[in-house]
Structures are given as structure tokens and as C-alpha cells.
Backbone as numpy.savetxt, mean C-alpha at the origin, in Angstrom:
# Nx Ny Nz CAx CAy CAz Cx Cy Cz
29.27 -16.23 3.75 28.23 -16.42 4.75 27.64 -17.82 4.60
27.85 -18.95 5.47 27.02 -19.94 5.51 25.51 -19.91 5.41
25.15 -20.65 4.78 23.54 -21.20 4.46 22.94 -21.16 5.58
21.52 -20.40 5.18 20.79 -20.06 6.42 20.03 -21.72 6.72
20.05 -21.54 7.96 18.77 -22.33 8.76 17.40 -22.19 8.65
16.32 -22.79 8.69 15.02 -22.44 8.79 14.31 -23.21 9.77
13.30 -22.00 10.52 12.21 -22.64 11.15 11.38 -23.97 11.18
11.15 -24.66 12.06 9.75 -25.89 11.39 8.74 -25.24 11.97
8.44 -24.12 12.31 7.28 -24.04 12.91 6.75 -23.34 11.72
5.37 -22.77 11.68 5.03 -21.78 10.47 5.03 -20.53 11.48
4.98 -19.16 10.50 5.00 -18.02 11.02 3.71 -17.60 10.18
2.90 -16.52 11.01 2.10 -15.55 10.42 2.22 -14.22 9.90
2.37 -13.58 9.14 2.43 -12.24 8.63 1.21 -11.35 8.36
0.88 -10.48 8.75 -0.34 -9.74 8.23 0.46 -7.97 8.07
-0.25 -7.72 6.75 -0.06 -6.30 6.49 -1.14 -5.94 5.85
-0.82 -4.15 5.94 -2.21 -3.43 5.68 -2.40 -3.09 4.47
-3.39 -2.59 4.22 -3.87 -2.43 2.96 -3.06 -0.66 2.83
-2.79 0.02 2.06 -1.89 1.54 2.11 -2.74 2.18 1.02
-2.80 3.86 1.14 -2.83 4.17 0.18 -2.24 5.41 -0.20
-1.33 5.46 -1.68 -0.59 6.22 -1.86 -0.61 7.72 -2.62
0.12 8.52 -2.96 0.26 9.81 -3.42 -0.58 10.58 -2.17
-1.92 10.20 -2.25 -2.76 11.26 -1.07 -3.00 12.75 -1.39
-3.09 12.99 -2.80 -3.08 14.32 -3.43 -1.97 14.48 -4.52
-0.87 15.17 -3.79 -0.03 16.14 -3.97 1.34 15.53 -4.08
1.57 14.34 -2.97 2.49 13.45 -2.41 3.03 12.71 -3.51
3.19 12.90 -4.81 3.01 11.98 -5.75 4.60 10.94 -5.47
4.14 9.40 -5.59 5.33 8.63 -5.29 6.24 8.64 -4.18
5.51 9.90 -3.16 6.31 9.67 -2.32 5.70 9.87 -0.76
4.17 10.12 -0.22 3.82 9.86 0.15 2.64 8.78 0.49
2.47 7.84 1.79 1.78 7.17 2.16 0.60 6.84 3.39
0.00 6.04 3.45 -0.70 5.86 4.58 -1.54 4.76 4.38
-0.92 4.16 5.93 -1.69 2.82 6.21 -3.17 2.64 6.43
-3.87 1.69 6.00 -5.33 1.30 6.59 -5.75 0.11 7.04
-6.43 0.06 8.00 -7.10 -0.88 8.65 -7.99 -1.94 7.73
-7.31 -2.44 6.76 -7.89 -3.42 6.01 -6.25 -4.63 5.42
-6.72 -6.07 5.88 -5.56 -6.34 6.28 -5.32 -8.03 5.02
-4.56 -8.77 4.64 -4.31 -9.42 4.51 -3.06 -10.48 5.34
-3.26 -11.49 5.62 -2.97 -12.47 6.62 -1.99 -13.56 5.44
-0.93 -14.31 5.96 -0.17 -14.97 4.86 0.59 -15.75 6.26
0.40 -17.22 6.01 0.47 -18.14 6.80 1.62 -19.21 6.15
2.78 -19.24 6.22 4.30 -19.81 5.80 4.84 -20.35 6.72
5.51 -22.10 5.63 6.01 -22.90 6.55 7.03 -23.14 5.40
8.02 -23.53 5.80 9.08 -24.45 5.59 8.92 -25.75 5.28
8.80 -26.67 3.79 8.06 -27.91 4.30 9.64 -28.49 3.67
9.43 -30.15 3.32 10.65 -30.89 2.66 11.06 -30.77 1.36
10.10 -30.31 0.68 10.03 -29.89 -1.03 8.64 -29.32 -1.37
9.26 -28.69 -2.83 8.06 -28.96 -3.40 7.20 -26.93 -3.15
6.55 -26.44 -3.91 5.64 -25.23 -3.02 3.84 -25.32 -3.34
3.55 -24.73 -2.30 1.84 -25.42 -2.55 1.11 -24.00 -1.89
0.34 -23.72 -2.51 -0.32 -22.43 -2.34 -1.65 -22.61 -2.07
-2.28 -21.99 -0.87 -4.06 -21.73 -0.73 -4.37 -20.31 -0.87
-5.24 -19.90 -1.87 -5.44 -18.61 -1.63 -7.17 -18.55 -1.26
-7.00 -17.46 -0.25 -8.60 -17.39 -0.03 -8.95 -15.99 -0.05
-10.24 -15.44 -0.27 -10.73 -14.33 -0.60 -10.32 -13.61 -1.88
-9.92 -12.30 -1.69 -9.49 -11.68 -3.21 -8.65 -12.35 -3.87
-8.84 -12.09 -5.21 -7.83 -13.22 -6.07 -7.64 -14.83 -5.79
-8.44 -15.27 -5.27 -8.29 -16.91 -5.34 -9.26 -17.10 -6.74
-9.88 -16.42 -7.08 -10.02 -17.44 -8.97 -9.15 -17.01 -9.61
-8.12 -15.62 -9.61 -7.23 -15.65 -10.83 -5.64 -15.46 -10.69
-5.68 -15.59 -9.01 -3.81 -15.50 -8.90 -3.07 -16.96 -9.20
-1.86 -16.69 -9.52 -1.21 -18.28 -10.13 -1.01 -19.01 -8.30
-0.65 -20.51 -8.58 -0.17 -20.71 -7.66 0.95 -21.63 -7.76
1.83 -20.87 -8.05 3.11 -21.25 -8.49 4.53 -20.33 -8.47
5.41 -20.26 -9.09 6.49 -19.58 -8.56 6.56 -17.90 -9.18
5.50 -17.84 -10.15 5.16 -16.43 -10.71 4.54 -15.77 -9.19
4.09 -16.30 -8.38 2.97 -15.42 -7.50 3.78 -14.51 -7.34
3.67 -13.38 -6.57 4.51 -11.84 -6.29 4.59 -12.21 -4.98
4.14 -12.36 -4.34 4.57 -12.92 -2.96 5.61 -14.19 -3.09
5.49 -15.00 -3.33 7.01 -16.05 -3.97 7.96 -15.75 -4.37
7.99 -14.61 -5.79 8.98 -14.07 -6.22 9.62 -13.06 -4.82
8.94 -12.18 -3.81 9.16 -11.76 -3.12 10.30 -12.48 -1.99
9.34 -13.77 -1.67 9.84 -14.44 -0.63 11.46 -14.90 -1.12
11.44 -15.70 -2.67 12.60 -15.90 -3.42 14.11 -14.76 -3.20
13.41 -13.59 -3.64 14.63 -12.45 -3.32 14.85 -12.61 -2.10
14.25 -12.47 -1.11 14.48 -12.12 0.30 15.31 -13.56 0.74
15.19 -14.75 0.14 15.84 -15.68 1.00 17.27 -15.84 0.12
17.36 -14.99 -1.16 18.64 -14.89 -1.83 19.46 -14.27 -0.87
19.08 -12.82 -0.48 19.84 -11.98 0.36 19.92 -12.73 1.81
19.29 -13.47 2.46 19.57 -14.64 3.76 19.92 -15.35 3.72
20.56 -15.75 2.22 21.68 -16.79 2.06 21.56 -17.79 1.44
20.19 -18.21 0.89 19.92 -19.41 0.06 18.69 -19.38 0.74
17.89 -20.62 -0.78 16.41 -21.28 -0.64 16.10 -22.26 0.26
15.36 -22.35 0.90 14.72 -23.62 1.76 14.22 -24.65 0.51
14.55 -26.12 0.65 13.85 -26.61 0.04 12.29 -26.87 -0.57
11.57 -26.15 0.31 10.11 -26.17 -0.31 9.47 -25.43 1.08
7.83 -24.97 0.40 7.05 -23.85 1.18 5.38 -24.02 0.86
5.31 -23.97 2.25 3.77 -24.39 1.98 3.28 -22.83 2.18
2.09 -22.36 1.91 1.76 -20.65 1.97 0.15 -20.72 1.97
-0.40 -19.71 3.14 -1.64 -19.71 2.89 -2.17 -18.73 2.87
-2.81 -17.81 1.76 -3.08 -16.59 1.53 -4.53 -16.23 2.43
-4.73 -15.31 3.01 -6.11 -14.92 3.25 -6.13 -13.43 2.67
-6.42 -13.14 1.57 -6.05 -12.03 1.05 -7.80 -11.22 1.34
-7.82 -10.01 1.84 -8.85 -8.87 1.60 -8.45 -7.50 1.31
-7.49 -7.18 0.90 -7.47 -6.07 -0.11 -7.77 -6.42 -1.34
-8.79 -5.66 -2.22 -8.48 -5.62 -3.72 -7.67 -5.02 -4.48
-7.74 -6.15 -5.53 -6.37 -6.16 -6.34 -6.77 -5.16 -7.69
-5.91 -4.50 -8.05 -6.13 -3.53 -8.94 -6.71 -2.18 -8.41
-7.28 -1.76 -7.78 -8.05 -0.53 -7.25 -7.04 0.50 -6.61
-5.89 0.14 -6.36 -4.97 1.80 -5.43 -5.25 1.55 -3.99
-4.78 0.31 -3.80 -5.26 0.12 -2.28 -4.34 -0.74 -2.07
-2.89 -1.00 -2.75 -1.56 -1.30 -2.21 -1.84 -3.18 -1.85
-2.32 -3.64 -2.99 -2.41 -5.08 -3.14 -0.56 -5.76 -3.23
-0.54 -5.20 -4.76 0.81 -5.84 -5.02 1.92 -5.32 -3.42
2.04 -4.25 -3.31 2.72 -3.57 -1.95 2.60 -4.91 -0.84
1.59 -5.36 -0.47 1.18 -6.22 0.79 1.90 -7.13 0.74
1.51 -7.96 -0.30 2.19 -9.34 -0.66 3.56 -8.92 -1.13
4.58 -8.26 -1.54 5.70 -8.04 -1.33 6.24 -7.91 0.03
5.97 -7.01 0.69 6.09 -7.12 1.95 5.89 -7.93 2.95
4.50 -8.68 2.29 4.43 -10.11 3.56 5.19 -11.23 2.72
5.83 -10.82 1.21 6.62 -11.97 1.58 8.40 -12.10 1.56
8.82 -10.81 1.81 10.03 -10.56 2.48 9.88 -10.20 3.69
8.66 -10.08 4.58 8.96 -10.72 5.92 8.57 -11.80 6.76
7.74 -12.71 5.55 7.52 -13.80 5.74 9.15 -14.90 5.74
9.76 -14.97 5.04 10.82 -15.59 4.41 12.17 -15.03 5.81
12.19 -13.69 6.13 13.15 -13.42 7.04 12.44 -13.93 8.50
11.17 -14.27 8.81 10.93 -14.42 9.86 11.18 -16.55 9.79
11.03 -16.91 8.92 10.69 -18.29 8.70 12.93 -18.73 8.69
13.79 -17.90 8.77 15.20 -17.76 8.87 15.17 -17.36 10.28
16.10 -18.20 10.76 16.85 -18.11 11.64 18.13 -17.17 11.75
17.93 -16.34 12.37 18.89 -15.00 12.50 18.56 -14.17 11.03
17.19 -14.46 10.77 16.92 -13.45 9.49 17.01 -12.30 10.09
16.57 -11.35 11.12 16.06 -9.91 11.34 18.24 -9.84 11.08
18.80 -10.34 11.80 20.11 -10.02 11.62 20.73 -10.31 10.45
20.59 -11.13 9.83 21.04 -10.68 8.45 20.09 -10.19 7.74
18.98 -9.86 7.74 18.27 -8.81 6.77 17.13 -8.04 7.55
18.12 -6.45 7.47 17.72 -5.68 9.03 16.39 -4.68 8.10
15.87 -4.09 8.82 14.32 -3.37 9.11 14.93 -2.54 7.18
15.78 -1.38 7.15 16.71 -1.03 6.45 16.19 -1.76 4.95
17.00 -2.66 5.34 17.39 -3.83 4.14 15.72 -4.65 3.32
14.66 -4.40 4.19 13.41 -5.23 4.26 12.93 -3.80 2.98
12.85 -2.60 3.62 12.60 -1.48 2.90 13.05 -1.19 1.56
14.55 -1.96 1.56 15.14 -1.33 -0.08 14.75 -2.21 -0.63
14.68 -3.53 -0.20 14.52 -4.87 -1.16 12.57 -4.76 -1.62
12.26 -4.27 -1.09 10.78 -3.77 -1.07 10.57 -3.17 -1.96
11.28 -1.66 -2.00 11.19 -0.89 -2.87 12.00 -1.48 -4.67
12.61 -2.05 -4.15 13.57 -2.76 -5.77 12.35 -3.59 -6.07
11.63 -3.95 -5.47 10.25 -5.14 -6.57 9.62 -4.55 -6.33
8.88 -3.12 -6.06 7.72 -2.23 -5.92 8.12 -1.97 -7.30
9.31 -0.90 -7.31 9.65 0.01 -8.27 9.23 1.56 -7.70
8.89 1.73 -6.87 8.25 3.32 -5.90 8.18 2.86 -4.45
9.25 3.35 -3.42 8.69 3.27 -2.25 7.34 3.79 -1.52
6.19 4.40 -1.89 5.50 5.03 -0.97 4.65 4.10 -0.22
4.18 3.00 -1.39 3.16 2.52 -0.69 3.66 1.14 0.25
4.90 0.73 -0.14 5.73 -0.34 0.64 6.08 0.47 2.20
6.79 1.61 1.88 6.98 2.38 3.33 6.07 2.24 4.45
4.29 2.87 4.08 3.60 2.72 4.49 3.24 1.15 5.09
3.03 0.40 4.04 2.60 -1.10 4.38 3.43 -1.49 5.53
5.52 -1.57 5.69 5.80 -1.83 6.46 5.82 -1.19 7.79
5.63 0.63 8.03 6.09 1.10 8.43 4.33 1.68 9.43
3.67 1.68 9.02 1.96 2.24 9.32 2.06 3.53 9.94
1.09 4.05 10.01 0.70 5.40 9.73 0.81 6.12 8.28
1.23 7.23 8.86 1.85 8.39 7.41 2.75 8.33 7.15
3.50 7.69 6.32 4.67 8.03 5.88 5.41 9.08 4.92
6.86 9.37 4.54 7.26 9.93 3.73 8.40 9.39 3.31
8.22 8.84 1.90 9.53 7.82 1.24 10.06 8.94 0.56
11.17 8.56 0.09 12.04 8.53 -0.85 13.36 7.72 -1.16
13.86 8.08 -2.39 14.97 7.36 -2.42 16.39 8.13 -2.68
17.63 7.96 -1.92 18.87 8.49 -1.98 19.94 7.17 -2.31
20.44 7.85 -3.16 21.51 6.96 -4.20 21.00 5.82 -4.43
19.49 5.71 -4.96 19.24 4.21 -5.11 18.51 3.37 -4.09
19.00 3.93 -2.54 18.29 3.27 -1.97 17.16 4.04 -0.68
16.31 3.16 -0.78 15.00 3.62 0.20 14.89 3.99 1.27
14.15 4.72 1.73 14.21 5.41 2.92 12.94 5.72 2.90
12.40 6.19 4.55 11.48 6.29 4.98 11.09 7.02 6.69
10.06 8.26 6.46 10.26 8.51 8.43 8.85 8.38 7.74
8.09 7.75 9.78 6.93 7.65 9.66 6.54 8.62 10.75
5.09 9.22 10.35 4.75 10.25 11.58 3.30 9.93 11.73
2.63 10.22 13.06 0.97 9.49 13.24 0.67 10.84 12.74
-0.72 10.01 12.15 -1.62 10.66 11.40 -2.69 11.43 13.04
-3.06 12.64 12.81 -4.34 12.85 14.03 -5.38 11.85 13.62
-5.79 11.56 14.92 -6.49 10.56 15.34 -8.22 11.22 15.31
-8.58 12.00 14.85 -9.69 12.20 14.19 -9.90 12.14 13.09
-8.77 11.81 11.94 -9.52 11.37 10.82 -9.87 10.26 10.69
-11.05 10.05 9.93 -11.68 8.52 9.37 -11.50 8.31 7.80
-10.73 7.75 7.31 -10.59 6.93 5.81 -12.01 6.65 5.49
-12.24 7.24 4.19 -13.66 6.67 3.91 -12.71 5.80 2.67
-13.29 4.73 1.96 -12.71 4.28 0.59 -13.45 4.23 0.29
-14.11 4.35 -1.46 -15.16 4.06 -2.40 -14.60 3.22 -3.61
-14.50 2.30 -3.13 -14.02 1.09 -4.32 -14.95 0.78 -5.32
-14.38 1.32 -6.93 -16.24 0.85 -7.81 -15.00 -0.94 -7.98
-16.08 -1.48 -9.08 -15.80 -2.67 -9.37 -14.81 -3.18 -10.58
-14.64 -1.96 -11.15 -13.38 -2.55 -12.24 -12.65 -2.09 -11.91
-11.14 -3.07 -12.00 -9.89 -2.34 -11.52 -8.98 -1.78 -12.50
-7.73 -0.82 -12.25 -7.52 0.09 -13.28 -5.50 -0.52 -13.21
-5.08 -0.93 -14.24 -3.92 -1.28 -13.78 -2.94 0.04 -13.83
-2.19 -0.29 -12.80 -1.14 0.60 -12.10 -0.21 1.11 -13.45
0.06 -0.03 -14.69 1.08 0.54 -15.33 0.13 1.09 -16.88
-1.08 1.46 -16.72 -2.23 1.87 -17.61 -2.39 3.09 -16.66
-2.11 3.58 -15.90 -2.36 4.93 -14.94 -1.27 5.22 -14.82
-0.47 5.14 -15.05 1.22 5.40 -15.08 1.73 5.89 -16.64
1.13 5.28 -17.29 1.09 5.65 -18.76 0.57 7.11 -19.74
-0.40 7.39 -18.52 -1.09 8.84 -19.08 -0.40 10.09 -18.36
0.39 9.44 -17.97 1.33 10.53 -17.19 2.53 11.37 -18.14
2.15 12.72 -18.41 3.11 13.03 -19.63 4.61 13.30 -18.60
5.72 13.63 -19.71 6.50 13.66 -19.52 7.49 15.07 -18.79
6.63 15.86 -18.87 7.27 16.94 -18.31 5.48 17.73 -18.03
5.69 18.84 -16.96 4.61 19.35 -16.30 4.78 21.10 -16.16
4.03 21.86 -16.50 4.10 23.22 -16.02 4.84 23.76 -14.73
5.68 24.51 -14.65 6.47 24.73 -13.81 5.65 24.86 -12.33
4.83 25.73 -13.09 3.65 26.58 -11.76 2.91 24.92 -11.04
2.72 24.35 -12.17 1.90 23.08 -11.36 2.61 22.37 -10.11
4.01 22.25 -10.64 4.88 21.61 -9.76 5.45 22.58 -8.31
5.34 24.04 -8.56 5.39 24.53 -7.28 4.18 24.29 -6.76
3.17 24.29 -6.82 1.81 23.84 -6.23 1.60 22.92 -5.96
2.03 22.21 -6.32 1.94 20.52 -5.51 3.03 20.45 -4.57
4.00 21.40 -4.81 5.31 21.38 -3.51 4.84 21.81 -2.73
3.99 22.92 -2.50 3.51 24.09 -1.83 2.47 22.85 -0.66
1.52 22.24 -1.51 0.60 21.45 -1.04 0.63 20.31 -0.24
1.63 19.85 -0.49 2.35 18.38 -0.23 3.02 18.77 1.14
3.81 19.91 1.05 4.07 20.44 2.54 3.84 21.02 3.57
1.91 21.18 2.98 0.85 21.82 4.27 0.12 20.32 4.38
0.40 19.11 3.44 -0.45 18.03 3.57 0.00 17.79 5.14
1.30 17.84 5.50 1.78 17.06 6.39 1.16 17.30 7.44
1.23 18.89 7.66 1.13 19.47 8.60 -0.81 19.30 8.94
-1.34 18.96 7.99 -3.20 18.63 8.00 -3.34 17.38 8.35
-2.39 16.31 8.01 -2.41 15.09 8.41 -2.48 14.91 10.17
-1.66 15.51 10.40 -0.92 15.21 11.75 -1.04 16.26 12.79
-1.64 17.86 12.14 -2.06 18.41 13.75 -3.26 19.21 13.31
-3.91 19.51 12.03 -4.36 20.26 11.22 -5.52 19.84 10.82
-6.28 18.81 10.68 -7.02 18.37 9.95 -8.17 19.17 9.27
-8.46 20.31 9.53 -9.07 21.37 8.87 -8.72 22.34 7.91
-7.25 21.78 7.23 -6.72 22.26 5.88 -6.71 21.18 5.10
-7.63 19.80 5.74 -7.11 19.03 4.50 -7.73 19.09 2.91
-8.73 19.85 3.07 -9.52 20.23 1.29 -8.65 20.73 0.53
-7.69 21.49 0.92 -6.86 22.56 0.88 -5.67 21.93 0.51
-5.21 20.82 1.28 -4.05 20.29 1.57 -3.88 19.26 0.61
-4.67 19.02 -0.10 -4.74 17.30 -1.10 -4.84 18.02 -2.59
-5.02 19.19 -2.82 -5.22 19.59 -4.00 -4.37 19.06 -4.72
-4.00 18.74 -6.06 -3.47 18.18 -6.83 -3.17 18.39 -8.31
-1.89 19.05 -8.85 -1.94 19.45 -10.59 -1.13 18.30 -11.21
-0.35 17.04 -10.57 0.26 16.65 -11.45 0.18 14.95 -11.76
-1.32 14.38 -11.36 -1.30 13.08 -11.65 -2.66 12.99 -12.00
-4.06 13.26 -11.40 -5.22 13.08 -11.18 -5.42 13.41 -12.24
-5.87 14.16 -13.00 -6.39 14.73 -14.25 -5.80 13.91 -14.99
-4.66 14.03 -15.10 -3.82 13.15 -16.64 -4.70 11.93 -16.59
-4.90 11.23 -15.33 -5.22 9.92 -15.42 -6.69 9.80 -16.24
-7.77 10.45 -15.75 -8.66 10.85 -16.06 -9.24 9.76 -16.89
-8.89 9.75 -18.01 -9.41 8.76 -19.20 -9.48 7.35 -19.10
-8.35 7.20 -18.14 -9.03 5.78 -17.48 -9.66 5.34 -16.24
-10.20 6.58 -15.62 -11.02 6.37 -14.30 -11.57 7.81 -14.56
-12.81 7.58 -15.49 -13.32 8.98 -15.14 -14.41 9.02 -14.28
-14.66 8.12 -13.79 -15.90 7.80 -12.79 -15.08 8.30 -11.38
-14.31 7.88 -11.33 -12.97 8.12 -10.28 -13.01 9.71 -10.23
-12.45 10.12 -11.43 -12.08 11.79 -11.13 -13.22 12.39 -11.02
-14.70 11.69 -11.60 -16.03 12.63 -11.22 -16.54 12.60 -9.71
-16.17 11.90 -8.98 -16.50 11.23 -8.13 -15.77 12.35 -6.93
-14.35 12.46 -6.66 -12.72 13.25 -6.57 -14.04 14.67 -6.62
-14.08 14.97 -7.76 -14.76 16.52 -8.11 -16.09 17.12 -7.23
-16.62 15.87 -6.99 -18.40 15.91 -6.31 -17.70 15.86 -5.29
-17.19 15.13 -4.46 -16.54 15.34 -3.12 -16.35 16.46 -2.35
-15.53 16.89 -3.36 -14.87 18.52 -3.32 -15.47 19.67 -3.18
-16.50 19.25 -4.36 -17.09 20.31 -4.61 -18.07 20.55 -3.12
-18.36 19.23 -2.04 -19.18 19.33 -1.37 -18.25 19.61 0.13
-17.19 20.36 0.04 -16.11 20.66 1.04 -15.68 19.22 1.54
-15.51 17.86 0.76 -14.73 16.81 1.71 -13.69 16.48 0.95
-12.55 16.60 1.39 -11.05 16.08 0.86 -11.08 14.83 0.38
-11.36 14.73 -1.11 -10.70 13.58 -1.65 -9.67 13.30 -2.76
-9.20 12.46 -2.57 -8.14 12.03 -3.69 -8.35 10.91 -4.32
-7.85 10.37 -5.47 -7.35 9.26 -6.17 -6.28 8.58 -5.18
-7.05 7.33 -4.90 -5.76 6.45 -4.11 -5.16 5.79 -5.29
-4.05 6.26 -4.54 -2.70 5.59 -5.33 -2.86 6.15 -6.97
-2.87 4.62 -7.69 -2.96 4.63 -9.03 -4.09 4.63 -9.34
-5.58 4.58 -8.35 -6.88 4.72 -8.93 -7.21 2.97 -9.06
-8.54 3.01 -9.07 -9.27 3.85 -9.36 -10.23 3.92 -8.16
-9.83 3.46 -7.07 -10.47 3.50 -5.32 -10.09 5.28 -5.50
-11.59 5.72 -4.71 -11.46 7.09 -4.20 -11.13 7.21 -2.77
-10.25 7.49 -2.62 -10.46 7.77 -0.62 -10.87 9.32 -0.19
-11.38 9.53 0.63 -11.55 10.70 1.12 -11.62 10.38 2.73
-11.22 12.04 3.18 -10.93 12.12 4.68 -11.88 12.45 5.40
-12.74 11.90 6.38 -13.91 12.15 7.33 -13.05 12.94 8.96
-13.89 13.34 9.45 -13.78 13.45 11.20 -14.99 12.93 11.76
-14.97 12.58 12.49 -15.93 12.22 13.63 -17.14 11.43 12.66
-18.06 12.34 13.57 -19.72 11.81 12.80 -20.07 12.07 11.42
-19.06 13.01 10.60 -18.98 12.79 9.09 -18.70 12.12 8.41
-18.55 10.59 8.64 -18.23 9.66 7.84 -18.94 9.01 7.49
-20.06 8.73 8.39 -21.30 7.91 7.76 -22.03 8.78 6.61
-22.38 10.10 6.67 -22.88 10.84 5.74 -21.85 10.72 4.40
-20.75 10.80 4.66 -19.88 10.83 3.45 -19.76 9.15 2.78
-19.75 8.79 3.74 -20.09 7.04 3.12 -21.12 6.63 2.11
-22.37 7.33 2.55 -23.58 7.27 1.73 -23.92 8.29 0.98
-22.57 8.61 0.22 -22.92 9.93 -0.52 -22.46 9.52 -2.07
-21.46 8.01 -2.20 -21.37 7.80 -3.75 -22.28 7.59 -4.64
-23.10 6.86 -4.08 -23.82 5.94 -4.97 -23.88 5.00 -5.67
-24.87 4.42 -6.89 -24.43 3.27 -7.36 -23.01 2.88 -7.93
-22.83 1.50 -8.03 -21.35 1.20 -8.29 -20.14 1.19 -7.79
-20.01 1.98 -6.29 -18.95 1.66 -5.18 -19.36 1.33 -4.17
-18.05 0.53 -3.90 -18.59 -0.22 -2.21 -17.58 0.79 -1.67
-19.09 1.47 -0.60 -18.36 2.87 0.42 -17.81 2.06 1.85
-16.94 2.01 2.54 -16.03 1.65 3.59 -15.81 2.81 4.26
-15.69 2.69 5.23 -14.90 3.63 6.54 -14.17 2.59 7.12
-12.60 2.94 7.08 -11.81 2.29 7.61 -10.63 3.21 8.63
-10.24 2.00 9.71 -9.70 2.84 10.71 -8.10 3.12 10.03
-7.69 3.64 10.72 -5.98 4.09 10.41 -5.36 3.06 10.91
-4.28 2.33 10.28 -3.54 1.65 10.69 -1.73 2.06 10.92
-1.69 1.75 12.48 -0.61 2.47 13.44 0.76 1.87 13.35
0.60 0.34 13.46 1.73 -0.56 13.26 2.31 -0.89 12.58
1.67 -0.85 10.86 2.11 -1.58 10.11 2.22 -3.02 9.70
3.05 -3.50 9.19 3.28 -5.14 8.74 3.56 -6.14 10.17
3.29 -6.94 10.61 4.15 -7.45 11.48 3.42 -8.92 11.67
4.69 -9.98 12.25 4.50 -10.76 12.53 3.19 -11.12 14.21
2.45 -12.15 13.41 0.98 -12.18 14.54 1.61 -13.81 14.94
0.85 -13.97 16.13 0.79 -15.40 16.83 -0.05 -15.91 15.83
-0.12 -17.18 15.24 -0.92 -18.10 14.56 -2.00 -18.68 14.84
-2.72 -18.56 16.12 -4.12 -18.57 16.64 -5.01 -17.53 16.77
């Protein structure tokens, strides 16, 4: 395959913020949110030069470690070779560390930053191909599925490689998020995860995971019901116990919540005019959000 061509114009990318497991779903369900990061890529003559603004501009590198670079790097391996140099401008507002699909974004915006900035990229590296290469630097499709794919998703992986159907979420739920202020790393919440699980637990989260769907999308009045959870939340516990007390008071007050993702962001599910009440129900130490559902996913925006 001859050496790809590249754009001189810059392209824009924006993707959503996701959040994963959603209970029961562990690693393999997702869902998009209306909280977005923006990533602005050009093609220059040499050389790479990075602006980052908002989250993580005092402590992300700006250099060829970034995860979005390394991203963009793979993706222009598989399109055939490197452009000589890249100018990049982050406007990042997801936070990083919290279960709100940071690392996910910037992978994704930057394997479709890099195929959009290629000439005949979508054809040599198809929708398919954006997903597995996603999931190979995730290491778990759920929350990449989601990011590219928006709405609800349901990943998995067959022989290795990724896959994904997306289905809309009903349009009366409202995402509340309760982000406290320290973040919990993904492979420190991954760690308290033992190695094998009670049989009974694991039919119950099968059981759960496959009325989630059905609460997501026509049901929304099984979702207390529907998010229950025996095989991640608890284990984690010890390193977000503010998180799992938080998960418990929710519950206990009939509103569906979960541990997003890897923690230590709580999300819980509102309808209608219950979201403001549930918003102002953490208290000190999280910033409470209501955020809308996001439908589209990742995609390339006009640059004005």
C-alpha cells in the first residue's frame, strides 16, 4: 500500500465523556454523556507541538507519551505511515481519573483525528477497524464503544476483536454525575478485583444486566432494580469508600445509582423533575451535574 497523503487543512474532533459497567454490565456495557472534549489537528512540516486547555493542562506531557499521540501514532501506522509533524490543540473537560472515560476520549479523538487528517483514511481505516484499534489501547471495549458509537451500548470481544451494537437510551432519563475531587486510578480499582466470584453472584449480575437493557431503553422504572450489582462495586470499596457510601444513600433513597466505570464519579439515573432534587442531595465534596445523554457519539465538527 503506498504512503498515505495528508490534509493541510486542520480537522476538529469532539467526543463524549462515557460511562461504563452501569451496575451489572461489568466491561461490557456503556453510555454516552453530554460532556465533551474538543481536539483541534493539523498536519504541519515537522516537529509536534501541543496546547492543552482545561482538565489536565498542569499535568499532561506534551510530547510523544500523550495518549492521544500514541493513539494518533497507531492509527497513522495502520494508514500507512507518519506525517512529518502535528500541531494539536486540546480543549479537554472531562476529568481525568474519576470513571468518566477520559483516557477512552482522547484515544478515540486521536484515531479519528489522524484518519480524518488522511486522505482516503475512512477507506483504509473503516468505522470496524477505528473500534478494534480502540479497544487494543483501551484494553476493554465498553467505554471506547460508547465514546465512538453514543448512546447505550453493548461491547464485546470475539476472537480478539471488538465489536459493538448501539441502542437509544429512553429519553426520560437524566444522568446526574457526582464527581468528589480525588481521582481513583483505573488500574488501583482493577486491582481489588479478586479472582474468581460466587457462582450465585455471577447469575445475578447476568440476570440484572439483561433487565438493565430492557430499563434503559423502554423501562425506566426497573432501573433501581436493574443496576444492582455483586461483582465489582464492593470489592472496590477500599479505595472509594466515599463512592460506595454515597451508591448506598442513593439507593437506599429509591434512586439508581452506580459506580461509573472504575470510580470514583457516582452517576445515578433521574426522570424528569427529579434531577434537581437528586443533584442537591450529595453534599459536601462533589460537584453534582445533570448531564444530557449523548446520541451521536465521536465525530468530526466544522472548526468554527
Amino acid at each position: 500500500m503506498a504512503g498515505p497523503a495528508f490534509r493541510a487543512a486542520a480537522v476538529r474532533v469532539r467526543v463524549p465523556a462515557t460511562s461504563a459497567n452501569l451496575g451489572p454490565g461489568f466491561d461490557a456495557f456503556g453510555l454516552a454523556l453530554g460532556l465533551y472534549d474538543d481536539v483541534v489537528v493539523r498536519v504541519a512540516e515537522s516537529g509536534l507541538h501541543i496546547d492543552i486547555a482545561g482538565e489536565g493542562a498542569e499535568t499532561l506531557p506534551r510530547d510523544e507519551s500523550h495518549l492521544l499521540v500514541r493513539a494518533m501514532r497507531a492509527a497513522f501506522e495502520l494508514l500507512g505511515g507518519q506525517p512529518r509533524g502535528l500541531e494539536i490543540v486540546c480543549a479537554n473537560r472531562i476529568p481525568h481519573g474519576r470513571g468518566l472515560g477520559s483516557s477512552s476520549a482522547a484515544i478515540c479523538a486521536g484515531v479519528l483525528a489522524a484518519r480524518a487528517v488522511t486522505i482516503g483514511g475512512p477507506e483504509r481505516l473503516t468505522d470496524e477497524a477505528v473500534l478494534d484499534l480502540a479497544n487494543e489501547l483501551e484494553g476493554h471495549p465498553d467505554n471506547v464503544a460508547a465514546c465512538l458509537l453514543g448512546g447505550f451500548t453493548i461491547a464485546w470481544t470475539d476472537g480478539g476483536a471488538a465489536r459493538a451494537v448501539r441502542l437509544d437510551p429512553a429519553e426520560s432519563i437524566v444522568p446526574v454525575v457526582f464527581v468528589p475531587a480525588r481521582p481513583v486510578l483505573t488500574e488501583e480499582a482493577r486491582g481489588l478485583l479478586p479472582r474468581t466470584v460466587p457462582h450465585s453472584d455471577a447469575a445475578a449480575n447476568a440476570g440484572r444486566a439483561a433487565l438493565l437493557v430492557e430499563a434503559l431503553t423502554r423501562r425506566p422504572d426497573l432501573l433501581l432494580t436493574a443496576t444492582e450489582d455483586r461483582l465489582h462495586q464492593d470489592y472496590r470499596s477500599p479505595a472509594m469508600p466515599d463512592s460506595i457510601a454515597l451508591v448506598n444513600r442513593l439507593r437506599a433513597d429509591g434512586v439508581p445509582a452506580v459506580v461509573s466505570g472504575a470510580g470514583p464519579t457516582v452517576l445515578a439515573f433521574a426522570e424528569g423533575g427529579s434531577a434537581e432534587k437528586i443533584t442537591e442531595s450529595a453534599g459536601p465534596g462533589w460537584a453534582a451535574n445533570q448531564l444530557a445523554l449523548d446520541a451521536g457519539g465521536a465525530g468530526i465538527l466544522p472548526l468554527n
